[in-house]
Every structure is written in structure tokens, then in C-alpha cells.
N, C-alpha and C positions, 0 to 999 in steps of 0.2 A: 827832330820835328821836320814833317816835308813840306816843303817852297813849294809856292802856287804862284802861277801866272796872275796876274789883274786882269781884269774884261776888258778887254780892248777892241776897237773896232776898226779891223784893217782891211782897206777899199784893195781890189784888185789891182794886182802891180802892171807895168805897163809887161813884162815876161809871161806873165799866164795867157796868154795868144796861145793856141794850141801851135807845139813845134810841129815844120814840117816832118812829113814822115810820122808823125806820133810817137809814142813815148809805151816801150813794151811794159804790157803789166801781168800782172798775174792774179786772177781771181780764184778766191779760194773758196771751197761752198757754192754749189752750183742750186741751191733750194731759190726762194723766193725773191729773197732781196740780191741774193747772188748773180741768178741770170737778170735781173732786171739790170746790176750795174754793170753783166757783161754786154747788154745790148747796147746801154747808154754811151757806155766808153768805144765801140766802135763804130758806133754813130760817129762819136766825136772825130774818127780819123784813128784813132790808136790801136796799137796791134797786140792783142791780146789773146792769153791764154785761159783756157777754164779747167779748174781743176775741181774734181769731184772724186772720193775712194768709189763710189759707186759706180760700177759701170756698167750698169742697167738705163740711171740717170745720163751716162755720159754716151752712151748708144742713142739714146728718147731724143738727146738734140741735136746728136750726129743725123739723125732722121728726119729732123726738120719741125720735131715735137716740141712745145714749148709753154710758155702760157696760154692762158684768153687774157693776154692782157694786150691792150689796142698799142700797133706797133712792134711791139717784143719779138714775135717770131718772123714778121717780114725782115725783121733789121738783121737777125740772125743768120737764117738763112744765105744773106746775101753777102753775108761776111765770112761763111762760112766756103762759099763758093770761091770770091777771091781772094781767097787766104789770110783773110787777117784775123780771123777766129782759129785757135786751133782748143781741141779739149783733149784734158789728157790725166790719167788719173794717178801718175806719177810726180812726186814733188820736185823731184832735180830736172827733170825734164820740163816741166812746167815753168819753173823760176830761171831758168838757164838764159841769160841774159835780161830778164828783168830788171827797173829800177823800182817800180813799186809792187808791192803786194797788199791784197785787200782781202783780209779775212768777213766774211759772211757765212760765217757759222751758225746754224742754228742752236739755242738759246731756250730748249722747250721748259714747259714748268713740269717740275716733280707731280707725282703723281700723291705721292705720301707726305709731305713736306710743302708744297706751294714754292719753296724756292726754284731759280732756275736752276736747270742741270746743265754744269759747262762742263761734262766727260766731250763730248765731242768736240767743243773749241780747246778744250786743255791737248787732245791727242792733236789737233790741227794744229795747236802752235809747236809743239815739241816737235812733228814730224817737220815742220817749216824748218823750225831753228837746225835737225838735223840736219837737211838737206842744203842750208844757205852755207856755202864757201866763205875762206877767211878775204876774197876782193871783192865781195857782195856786201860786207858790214858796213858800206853805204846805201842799203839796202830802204827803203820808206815802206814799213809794215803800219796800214791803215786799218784798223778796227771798225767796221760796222753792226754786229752783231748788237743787240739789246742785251745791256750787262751791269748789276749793279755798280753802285759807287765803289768805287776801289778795286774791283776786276781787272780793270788795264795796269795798274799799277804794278797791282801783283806779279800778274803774268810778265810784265816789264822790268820787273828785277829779280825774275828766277827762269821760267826758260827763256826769255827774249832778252838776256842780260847781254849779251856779245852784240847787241842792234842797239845803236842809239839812237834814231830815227822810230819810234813808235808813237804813233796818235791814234786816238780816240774820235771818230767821226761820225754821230748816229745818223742815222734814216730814218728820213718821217714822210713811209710814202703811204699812197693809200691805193689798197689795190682796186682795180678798175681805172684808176689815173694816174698810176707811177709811172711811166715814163713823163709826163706835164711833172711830175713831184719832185724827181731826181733834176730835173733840168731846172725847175723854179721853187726849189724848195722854199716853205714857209719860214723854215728858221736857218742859219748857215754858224754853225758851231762846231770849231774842233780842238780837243784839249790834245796837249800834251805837256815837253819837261821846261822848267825854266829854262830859259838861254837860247830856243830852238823854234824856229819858224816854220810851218806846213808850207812853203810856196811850193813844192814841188806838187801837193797835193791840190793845191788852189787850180793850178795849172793845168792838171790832170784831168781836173770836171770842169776846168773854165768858169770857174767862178764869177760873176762879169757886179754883183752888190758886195758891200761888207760883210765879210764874216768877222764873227766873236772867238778869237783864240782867247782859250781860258787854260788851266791845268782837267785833270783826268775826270777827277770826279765832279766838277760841275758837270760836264757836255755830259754825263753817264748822267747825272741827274738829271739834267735837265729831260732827256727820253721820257724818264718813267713819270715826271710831275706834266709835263704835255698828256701823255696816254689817261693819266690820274684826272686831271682837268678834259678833258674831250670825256671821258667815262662818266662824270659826274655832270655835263652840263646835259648828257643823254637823259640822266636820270631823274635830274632838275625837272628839265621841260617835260618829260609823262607827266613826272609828281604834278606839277600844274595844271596841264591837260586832264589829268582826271579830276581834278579838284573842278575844274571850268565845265568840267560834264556833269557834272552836280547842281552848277548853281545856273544852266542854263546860258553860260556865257560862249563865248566864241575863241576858243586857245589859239587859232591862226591869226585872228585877230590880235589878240592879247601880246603873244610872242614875237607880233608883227613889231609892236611899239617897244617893246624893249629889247629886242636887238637892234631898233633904230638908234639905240644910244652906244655910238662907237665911243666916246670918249670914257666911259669905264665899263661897260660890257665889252670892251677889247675886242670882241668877234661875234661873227653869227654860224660858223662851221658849229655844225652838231645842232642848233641851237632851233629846234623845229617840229614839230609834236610828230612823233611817229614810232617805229617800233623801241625793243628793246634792242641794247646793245650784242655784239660780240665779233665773232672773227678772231684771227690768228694773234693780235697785239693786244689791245684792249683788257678784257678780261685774264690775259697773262701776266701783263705789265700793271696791271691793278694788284692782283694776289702778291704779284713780286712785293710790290711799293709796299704793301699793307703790312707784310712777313718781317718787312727792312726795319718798318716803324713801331711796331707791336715790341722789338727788341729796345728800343728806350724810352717808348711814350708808353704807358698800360691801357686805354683809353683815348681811341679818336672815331666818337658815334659815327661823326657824319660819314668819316670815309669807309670804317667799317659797313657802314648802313648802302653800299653803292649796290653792290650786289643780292642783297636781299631784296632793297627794292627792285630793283631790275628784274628779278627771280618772281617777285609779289605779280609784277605788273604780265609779263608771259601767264603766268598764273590765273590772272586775272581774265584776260582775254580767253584762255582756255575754261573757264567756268562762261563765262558770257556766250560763248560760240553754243557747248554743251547746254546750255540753258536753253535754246531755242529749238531744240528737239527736232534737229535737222533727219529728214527718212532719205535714206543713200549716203553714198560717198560725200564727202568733203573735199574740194576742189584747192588746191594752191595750184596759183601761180609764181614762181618764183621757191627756190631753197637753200641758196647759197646766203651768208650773211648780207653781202650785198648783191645789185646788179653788176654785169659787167665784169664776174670772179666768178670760176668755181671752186670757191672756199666754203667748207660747212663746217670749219672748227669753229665749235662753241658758236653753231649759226644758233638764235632763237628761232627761226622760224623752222628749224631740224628741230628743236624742243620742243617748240609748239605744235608739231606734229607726232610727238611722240605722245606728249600730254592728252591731246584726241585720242590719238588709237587707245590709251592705255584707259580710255576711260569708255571705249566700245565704238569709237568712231572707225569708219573704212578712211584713210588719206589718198587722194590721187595727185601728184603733185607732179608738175613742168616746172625742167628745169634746163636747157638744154647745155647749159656749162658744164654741169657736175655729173659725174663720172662716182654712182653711190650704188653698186650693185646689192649691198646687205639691205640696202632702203627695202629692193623690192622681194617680198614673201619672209622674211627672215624670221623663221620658230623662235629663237630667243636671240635676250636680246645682248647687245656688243657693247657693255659701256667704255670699253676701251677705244672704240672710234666713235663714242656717241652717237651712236645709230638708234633711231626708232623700232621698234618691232611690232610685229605681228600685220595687219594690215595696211600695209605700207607700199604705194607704188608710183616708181619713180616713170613720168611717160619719157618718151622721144617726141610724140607727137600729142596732138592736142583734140585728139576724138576721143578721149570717153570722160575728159570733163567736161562733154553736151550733157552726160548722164547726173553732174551734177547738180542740185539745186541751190547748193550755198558753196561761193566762189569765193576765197581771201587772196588779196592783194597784196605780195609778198613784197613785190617790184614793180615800180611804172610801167603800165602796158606799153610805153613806147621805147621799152626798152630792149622788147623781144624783135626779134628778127620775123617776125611776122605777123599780121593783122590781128590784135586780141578782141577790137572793141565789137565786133560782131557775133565773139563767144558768148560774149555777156550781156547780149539782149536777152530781157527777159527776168534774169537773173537776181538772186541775193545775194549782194556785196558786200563783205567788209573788208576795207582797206586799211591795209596796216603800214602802209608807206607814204602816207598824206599827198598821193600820187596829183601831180600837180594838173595831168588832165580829169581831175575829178569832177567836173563841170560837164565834159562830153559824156562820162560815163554815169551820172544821175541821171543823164538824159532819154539812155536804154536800159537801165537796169537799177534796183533798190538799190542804191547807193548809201552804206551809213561808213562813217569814221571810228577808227577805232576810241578815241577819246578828242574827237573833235567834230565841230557842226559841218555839217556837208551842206547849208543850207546858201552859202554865202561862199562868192570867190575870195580868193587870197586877196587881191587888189581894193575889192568894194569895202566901204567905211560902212563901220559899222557903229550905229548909235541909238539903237532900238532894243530894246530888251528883246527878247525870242520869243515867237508867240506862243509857243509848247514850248515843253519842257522835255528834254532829251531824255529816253528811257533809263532808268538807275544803272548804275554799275555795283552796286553794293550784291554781291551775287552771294 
């Protein structure tokens, strides 16, 4: 029977000071969450190597190419200049005087099956444990990857059996603000074996609040029930929101008063009428969750039910748009799940453009993050990268949505790197981002929400019934 740590809450020691000099590490997986922690850790002073088999990826940031994520490739850069970054796509050369290593493995989901596929964290650990020397088996191998319950373990007592230093440490960033995430993350948990304390690890990201050392599969748990909860409070608040566009009420208002109640709505993240979910965690770490529990419970509506509605609600807004028998192109702004990312895995508003075109609409859509060549003209279509087909075009610039009549708001216009609100004089609006300058933009153009009243700011009290009735969404 295997021993588990108790939750405990241990405050930073007075030794997690970052040491002079820094503390050499080794990043392994140079994908998402990888370069975000190689920027962060050389922020910190530490002198760090990045390991990637690709050497396409490991050219791209020899180059000075990197995210859009705010930060990431100034930091890089600048560390790459004075040597404290180096990238290299060999394990022994990479680990070659290392105390820690941090696996950031990608974790994708099966195609056939919904579980994740660890063939690439299983080769990255075997080639580690290859390449780690018998004066390295003081070695601190850190887990970041998103991995069911009982993944680290395994891998901890068959190829990382010679390493007694293995933890489990997830990531809960959110792209467009993970560097803010890694630095102040919302939760601070890391499992590992009875007996054995992460201080080396604490010390390495400067921990400065309490983390929760726990055993293996809580902190693994704990990931996918965070991602499961943030997925479900998305879907909560539509459900509402459409309900509140039925009876005439105000859902910004409504959702206002009940995320006012911190002491058991625990939070207001997510918690805000506006699109459907997705992006690169979310909708993975929900399928994962669902696969894990489907294996001993037969039966769980609710959570089953996250992604159908989700699916309902894109759905929904694609017959509502189609319903108003727009003549020309259809206008997005915005295509990446969110602002401030160019990510369009499992983006909805990549779905909800596909769901147009396929029902005879033209799509013109800005986005200047994403980098989606099959977007534009593509004869059939790719669901292997979830691409839209047939009339599909992705701009650089923002002249020939003058040409359109109906505008959606994928992303806050003040979030573009250049003037929107003079696009959209004139124009039919709807906003699928409950864009919080919606007040300016009533002001030049039909303004409606996608399942909320536009008639009223976020701020004003609201205690009057509506004097209309919001047009039906029962389409």
C-alpha cells in the first residue's frame, strides 16, 4: 500500500533567497509551458539550459522567435546574449552540470481514445534517465506537464528509479498572463515521496507564500479538478445568461451579485457571461478528467454535460448570426481562444467560423497573433488542425472588414494594437466577449450582446424591469 504525505502548509524557508550565481537547471520541452519556465527562471538570475529534440524549435529561439506572450521573448533574448540561456538538443550536454531538471512535456489528448498521450514524456524521461551520470543521482527531476493521477509515480519507480528526488509540480498559467502566473501563481502545490522535502525546488522559483507539499496524486489531481471547475463555471454562466435573455433580465447584472459572494462562490475567474470555452488546457483536461471517471463512476450528467453545452451554446450563436440573413462577408475580430495568444486549439471562435462558412457564409477575420495559413482559401477541410474551410480569410490588416455589415467581437477592441472603434461606426455588432468598452461602442454602432443586455453598464444598478424584451434566442 503506498504512503502519502498529509497537506501541509510550508511557508518559505529563510534559504530560498535566490543563490548568488543561480542554480544551473535544465529545461526539458521547449513547447508552451516549457519556454514560459525558461524565461521565468532566467529572469530569476539562473542559468539555464533548454532542451528540445527539435531543432527547428530550438533554431526559432536561437532567433529570437518566441511567444506573444508579454515579456517571454524580451527576457529571452537578453539572456541569450549574455549567456545565461543556452539551448541544446542533446540530453548530456544539456544536464551536464545541472542540479535541477524540469520536464515540460507535452501531454496532448488522443485522438481515438480522449486520454492523454505520454509517448513523448515517456521517451523524454528515458532519454533523461539515459543520459543522468551515477554523481548526478542527486539530481531534482520536476514534473510540470498535465498528467493523470498516478503518472509520476509510475514513471518514478520504472524509468526514474535510480533518482530519488522526483516531484510533481503543475502549472496553472494562463496564456496571455503567464509570466504574472508563474511568478504569482494562484495555487502553490507540489507532491512528491514521504520523507523528502522540494526546498531545492521552492528556492528555484522563489517561492516567497505557502505551498502545499502533498504525495503525487493529489498535486496531479488537483490540475485536472482546477481545469474541470474553471470549465464548468464557463458553462454555468452562458447557461444563465441565456436563460436571463429570455426572461428579459440583465446577466451582468445578475452574475454581478453573485460573484459578490466570496465567502462560498470561492472566486469570480471565469465567472462572466461571455463566449464559449476552449484553448490548449480546458477542453483537454476536461476529456482527460471525464475518461479517468467514466472508469469507476457510470454516470456523472453534470460533468458529462460541460461540453455539449458549450458545443449547444457556439451552436446557438451560429444559428442566431445565420438567422439575420446578413448580404457579404461576416467580420471577426479576433480568432485565437483568447486575447493576447495566438492559440486556436479548440479556439470556439475558429468553430464558430467554420460553423458560418459551412452554412454559406464568406468569414473575414483579424487576427494579428495567429499565424493560420489553411484559414485562408482552403478547398477542404483539415480536422486534424481544426481548421474552417472553404471561405475563410484570415487579414493582416483591417481594410476589407469596411466591406462588412455584421462585425463579431471575438476580443476587446482595446486589445488590438490599433484603433478599432472607428471600424465600427456604423456597423452591426455582436459581441461575444462582453467587451467591457461596450458603452463606447453602442455609442457608434448596433451594439447587441451575445446573451446579455447592452442596454445598461456593468456598474449601474439595476432595479427596473427592461422596457422591451430582448429578441428570442430560441432559433
Amino acid at each position: 500500500m503506498k504512503q502519502k504525505l498529509d497537506l501541509v502548509c510550508c511557508p518559505q524557508m529563510s534559504s530560498a533567497k535566490r543563490p548568488d550565481g543561480g542554480t544551473k537547471v535544465c529545461v526539458v520541452g521547449l513547447g508552451y509551458v516549457g519556454t514560459v519556465n525558461l524565461a521565468y527562471l532566467v529572469k530569476r538570475g539562473h542559468i539555464v539550459t533548454g532542451l528540445d529534440i527539435s531543432q527547428e524549435r530550438i533554431n526559432r529561439l536561437r532567433a529570437g522567435e518566441s511567444l506573444p506572450e508579454p515579456d517571454v521573448t524580451d527576457v529571452l533574448r537578453a539572456a541569450l546574449r549574455d549567456g545565461r540561456l543556452k539551448l541544446s538538443t542533446e540530453y548530456r550536454t544539456a544536464l551536464a552540470g545541472a542540479s535541477v531538471a524540469i520536464l515540460c512535456i507535452n501531454t496532448p489528448q488522443r485522438v481515438d481514445d480522449s486520454w492523454p498521450d505520454l509517448r513523448f514524456l515517456h521517451g523524454a524521461t528515458k532519454s533523461l534517465a539515459e543520459a543522468v551520470t551515477a554523481s548526478q543521482n542527486s539530481l531534482d527531476v520536476v514534473l510540470r506537464s498535465t498528467v493523470l493521477p498516478g503518472t509520476t509515480r509510475r514513471i518514478m519507480s520504472s524509468t526514474l528509479a535510480n533518482l530519488r528526488r522526483v516531484w510533481y509540480y503543475p502549472e496553472f498559467l494562463r496564456e496571455g498572463s503567464a509570466m504574472e502566473d508563474i511568478q504569482n501563481p494562484p495555487i502553490r502545490i507540489i507532491g512528491g515521496q514521504n520523507g523528502t522535502y522540494p526546498q531545492r525546488v521552492i528556492d528555484l522559483y522563489g517561492e516567497t507564500e505557502s505551498v502545499k507539499i502533498t504525495d503525487y496524486e493529489t498535486a496531479e489531481t488537483v490540475k485536472y479538478v482546477c481545469n474541470a471547475f474553471h470549465a464548468l463555471k464557463v458553462v454555468f454562466t452562458n447557461e444563465v445568461s441565456q436563460i436571463c435573455g429570455h426572461l428579459g433580465v440583465d446577466s451582468n447584472a445578475v452574475m454581478e451579485v453573485v460573484c459578490s459572494d466570496r465567502k462560498l462562490n470561492i472566486s469570480t475567474a471565469y465567472m462572466k457571461p461571455g463566449f464559449a470555452f476552449g484553448g490548449s488546457c480546458l477542453p483537454k483536461d476536461l476529456s482527460a478528467f471525464l475518461k479517468l471517471s467514466k472508469e469507476q463512476v457510470p454516470r456523472l450528467p453534470l460533468l458529462s454535460s460541460i461540453k455539449v453545452s458549450n458545443d449547444l451554446y457556439i451552436e446557438l450563436i451560429a444559428r442566431r448570426i445565420h438567422s439575420l440573413k446578413i448580404r457579404g462577408p461576416v467580420g471577426m475580430l479576433g480568432l485565437s481562444f483568447k486575447p493576447n495568444t495566438g492559440d486556436v486549439r479548440d479556439s470556439p471562435f475558429l468553430r464558430l467560423a467554420e460553423m458560418l462558412i459551412s452554412a454559406g457564409h464568406q468569414v473575414i477575420a483579424y487576427d494579428p497573433s495567429v499565424e493560420l495559413s489553411p484559414f485562408c482559401g482552403t478547398s477542404k477541410p483539415s480536422r486534424e488542425a481544426g481548421n474552417p474551410i472553404g471561405k475563410g480569410h484570415l487579414l493582416k490588416t483591417v481594410d476589407l472588414l469596411h466591406k462588412c455589415s455584421l462585425l463579431l467581437l471575438a476580443h476587446p477592441i482595446d486589445s488590438f494594437d490599433l484603433p478599432i472603434l472607428p471600424l465600427l461606426q456604423g456597423k452591426r455588432i455582436i459581441d461575444l466577449c462582453n467587451d467591457p468598452a461596450r458603452e463606447r461602442i453602442a455609442s457608434v454602432a448596433g451594439y447587441e450582446g451575445a446573451c446579455w443586455r447592452s442596454d445598461l453598464p456593468l456598474s449601474r444598478q439595476s432595479g427596473k424591469a427592461a422596457k422591451t424584451k430582448p429578441e428570442s434566442w430560441s432559433l
